[in-house]
C-alpha positions as CSV (number, residue, x, y, z in Angstrom):
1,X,-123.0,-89.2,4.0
2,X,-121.7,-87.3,1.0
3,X,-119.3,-84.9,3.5
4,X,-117.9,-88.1,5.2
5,X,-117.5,-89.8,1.9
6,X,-115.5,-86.5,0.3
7,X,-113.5,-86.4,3.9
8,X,-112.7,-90.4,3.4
9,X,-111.8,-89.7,-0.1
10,X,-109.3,-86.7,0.6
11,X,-107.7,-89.0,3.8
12,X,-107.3,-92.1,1.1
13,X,-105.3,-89.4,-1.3
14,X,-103.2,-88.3,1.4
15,X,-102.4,-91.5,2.9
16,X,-101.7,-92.6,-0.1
17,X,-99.5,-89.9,-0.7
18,X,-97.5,-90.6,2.4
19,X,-96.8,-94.2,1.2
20,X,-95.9,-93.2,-2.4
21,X,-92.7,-90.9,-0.7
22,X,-92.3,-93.7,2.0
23,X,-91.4,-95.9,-0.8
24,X,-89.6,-93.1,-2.6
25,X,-87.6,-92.4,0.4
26,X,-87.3,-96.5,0.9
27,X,-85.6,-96.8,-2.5
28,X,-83.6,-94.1,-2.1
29,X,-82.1,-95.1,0.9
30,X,-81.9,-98.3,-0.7
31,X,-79.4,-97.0,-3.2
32,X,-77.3,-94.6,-0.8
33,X,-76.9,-98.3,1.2
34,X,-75.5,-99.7,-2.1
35,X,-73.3,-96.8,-2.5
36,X,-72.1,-96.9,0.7
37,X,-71.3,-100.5,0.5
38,X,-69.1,-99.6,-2.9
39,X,-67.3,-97.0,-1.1
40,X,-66.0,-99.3,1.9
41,X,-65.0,-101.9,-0.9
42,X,-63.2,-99.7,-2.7
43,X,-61.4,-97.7,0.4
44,X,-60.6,-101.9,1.6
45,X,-59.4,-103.6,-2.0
46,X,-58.6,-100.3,-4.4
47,X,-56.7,-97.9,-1.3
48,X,-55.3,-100.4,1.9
49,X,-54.6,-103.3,0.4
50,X,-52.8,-101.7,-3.0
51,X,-50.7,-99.6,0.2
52,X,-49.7,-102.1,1.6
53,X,-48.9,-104.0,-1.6
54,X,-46.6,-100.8,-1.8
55,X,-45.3,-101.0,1.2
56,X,-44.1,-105.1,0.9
57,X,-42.7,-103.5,-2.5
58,X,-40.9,-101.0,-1.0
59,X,-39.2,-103.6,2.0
60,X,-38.2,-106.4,-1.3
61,X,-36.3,-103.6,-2.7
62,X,-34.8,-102.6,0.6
63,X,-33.7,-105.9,1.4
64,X,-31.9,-106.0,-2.2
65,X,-30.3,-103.3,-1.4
66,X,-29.0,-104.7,1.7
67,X,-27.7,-107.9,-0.5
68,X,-26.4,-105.8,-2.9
69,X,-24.5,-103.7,-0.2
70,X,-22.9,-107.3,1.3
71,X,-21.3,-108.4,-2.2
72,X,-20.0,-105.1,-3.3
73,X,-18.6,-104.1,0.4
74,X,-17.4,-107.0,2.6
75,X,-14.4,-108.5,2.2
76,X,-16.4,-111.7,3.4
77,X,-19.5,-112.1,1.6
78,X,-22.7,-113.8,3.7
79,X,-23.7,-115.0,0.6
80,X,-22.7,-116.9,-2.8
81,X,-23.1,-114.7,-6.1
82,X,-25.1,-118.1,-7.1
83,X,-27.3,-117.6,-3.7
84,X,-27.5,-113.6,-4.5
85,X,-29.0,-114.2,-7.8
86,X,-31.2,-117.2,-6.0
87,X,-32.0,-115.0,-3.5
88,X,-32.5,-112.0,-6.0
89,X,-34.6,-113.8,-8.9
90,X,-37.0,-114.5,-5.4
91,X,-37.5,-111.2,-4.9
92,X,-38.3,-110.0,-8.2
93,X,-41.2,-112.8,-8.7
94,X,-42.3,-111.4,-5.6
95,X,-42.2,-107.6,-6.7
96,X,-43.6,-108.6,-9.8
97,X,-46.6,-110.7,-8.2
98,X,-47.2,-107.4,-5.9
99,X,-47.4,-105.0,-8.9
100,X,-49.5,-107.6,-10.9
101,X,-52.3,-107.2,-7.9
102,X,-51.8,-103.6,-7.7
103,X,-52.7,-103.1,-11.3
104,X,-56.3,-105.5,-11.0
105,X,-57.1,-102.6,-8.2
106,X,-59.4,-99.7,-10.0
107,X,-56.8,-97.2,-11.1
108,X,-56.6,-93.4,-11.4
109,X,-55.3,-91.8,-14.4
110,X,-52.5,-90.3,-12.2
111,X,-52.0,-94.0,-10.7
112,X,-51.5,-95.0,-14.1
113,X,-48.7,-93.3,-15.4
114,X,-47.2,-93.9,-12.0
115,X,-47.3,-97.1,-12.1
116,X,-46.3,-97.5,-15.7
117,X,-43.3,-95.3,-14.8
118,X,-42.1,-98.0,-11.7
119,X,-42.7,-100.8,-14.0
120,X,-40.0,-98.9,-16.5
121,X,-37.7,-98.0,-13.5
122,X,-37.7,-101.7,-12.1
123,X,-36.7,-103.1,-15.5
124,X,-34.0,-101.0,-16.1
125,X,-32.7,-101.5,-11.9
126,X,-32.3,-105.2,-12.8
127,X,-30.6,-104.9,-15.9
128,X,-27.7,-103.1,-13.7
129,X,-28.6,-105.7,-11.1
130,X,-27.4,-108.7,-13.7
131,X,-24.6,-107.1,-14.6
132,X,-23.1,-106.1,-11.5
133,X,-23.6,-109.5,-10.6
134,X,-21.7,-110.5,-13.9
135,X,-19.4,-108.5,-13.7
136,X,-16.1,-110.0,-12.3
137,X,-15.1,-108.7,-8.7
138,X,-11.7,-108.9,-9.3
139,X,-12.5,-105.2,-10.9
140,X,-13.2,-104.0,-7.7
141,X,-13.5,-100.0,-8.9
142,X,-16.1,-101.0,-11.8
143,X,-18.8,-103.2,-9.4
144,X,-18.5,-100.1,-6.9
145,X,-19.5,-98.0,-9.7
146,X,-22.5,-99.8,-11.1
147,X,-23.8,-100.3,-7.4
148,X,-23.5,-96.2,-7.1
149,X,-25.6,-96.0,-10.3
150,X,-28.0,-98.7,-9.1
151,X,-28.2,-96.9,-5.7
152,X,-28.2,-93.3,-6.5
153,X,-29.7,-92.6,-9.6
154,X,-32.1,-96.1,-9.9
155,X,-33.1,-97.0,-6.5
156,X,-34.0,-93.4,-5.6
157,X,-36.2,-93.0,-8.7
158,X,-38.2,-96.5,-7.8
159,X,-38.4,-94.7,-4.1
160,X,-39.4,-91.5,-5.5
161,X,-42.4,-93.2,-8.0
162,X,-43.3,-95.6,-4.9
163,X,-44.0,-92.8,-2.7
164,X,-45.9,-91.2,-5.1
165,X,-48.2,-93.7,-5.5
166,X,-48.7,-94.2,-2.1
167,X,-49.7,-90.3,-1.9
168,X,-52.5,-91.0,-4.3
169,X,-53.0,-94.0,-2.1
170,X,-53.9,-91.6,0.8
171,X,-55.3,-88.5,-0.8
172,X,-58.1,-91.1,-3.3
173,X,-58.7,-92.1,0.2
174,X,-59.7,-89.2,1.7
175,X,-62.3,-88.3,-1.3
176,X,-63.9,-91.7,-0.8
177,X,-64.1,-91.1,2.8
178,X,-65.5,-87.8,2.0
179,X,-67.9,-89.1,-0.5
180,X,-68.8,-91.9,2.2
181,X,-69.8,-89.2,5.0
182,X,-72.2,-87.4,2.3
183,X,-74.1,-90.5,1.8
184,X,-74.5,-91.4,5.4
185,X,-75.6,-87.5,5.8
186,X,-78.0,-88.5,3.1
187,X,-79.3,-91.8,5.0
188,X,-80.0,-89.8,7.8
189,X,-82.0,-87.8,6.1
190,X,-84.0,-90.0,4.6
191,X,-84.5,-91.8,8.4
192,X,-85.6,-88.0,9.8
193,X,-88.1,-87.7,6.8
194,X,-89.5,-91.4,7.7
195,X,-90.2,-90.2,10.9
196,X,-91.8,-86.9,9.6
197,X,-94.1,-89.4,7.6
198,X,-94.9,-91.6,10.5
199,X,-95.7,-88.8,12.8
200,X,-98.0,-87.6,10.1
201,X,-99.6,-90.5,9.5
202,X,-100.0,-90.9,13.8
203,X,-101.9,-87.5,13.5
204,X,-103.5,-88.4,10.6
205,X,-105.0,-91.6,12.6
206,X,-105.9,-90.0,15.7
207,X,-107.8,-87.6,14.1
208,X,-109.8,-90.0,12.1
209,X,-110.5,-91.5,15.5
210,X,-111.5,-88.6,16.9
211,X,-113.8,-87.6,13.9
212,X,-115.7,-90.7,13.7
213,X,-116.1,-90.5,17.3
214,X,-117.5,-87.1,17.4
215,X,-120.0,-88.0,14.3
216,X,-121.4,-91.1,16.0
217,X,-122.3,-89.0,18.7
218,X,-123.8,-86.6,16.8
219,X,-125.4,-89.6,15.1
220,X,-126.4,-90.7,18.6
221,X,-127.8,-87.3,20.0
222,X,-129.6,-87.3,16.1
223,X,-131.6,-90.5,16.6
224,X,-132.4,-89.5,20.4
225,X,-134.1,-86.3,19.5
């Protein structure tokens, strides 16, 4: 009685053993769920949808530049100046709504200063904006000017910083992907050492079956003699 009592006693430590990393392993995978969960959020609201807030950026400025190209080169203009600034004040509310979303996203540093940068850019494109559109086209030679300065030197900076962002855009991306695959690796791991546990513990009970068979028939053969 006192060996099966010591062998029950040493089965109750290890079984209770097993449970105490089942749980372990149960919380941990808990948290690498959580994580995981963060990671797809962030990839979704903080890297597509801030891209393609970029990219509905980048088409608003195209399509000023388009209006802009109508008043200061055709002889017959497709629009009004009155439905150009209309038209223009439209598309700023809409830039600015775009960037105002953008910023709510969880920034890098690098995004940032970016994005701080384009804010600068934009302010300073729509002060030669107004006055180009102010300015009277009977002075032909001046409106063509401002529209190279708005074209050349402002418009490609906003392009430049817009693509930049959009490169942080895809390289943040990958390291969240990146980060994402390590924590599934990790899940997995913790499923393989679940089954290791299970497995044990199927040993563990066949045995016990086996052992208490074997003593009752020693218990049997005991009583017959």
């Amino acid at each position: 009685m006192a060996y099966t009592l010591k062998q029950k006693t040493k089965i109750a430590l290890l079984l209770f053993a097993i449970m105490a990393c089942m749980l372990l392993i149960r919380i941990l995978e808990d948290r690498s769920v959580v994580k995981m969960e963060k990671a797809f959020s962030s990839l979704y609201n903080d890297r597509l949808i801030p891209a393609t807030d970029l990219f509905f950026i980048s088409e608003k400025l195209y399509t000023k530049k388009y209006y802009l190209e109508d008043y200061v080169y055709r002889s017959e203009k497709s629009l009004t100046l009155q439905r150009l600034k209309l038209n223009f004040n439209d598309l700023n509310n809409g830039i600015d709504s775009l960037i105002g979303a953008y910023e709510k996203t969880f920034l890098i540093k690098k995004e940032k200063v970016s994005l701080a940068n384009l804010k600068v850019k934009l302010a300073e494109n729509r002060k030669l904006e107004e006055i180009l559109m102010s300015t009277s086209y009977s002075d032909e030679a001046q409106i063509r000017e401002l529209y190279h300065s708005i074209n050349e030197k402002s418009f490609r900076n906003i392009t430049a910083l817009l693509k930049e962002l959009t490169q942080v855009q895809s390289s943040t991306g990958k390291e969240i992907s990146s980060e994402t695959e390590k924590i599934i690796k990790g899940t997995k791991l913790y499923s393989n050492a679940q089954l290791v546990l299970a497995i044990i513990i199927g040993i563990l009970i066949v045995g016990i079956i086996f052992t208490s068979n074997a003593i009752k028939i020693k218990n049997d053969n005991f009583r017959l003699n």
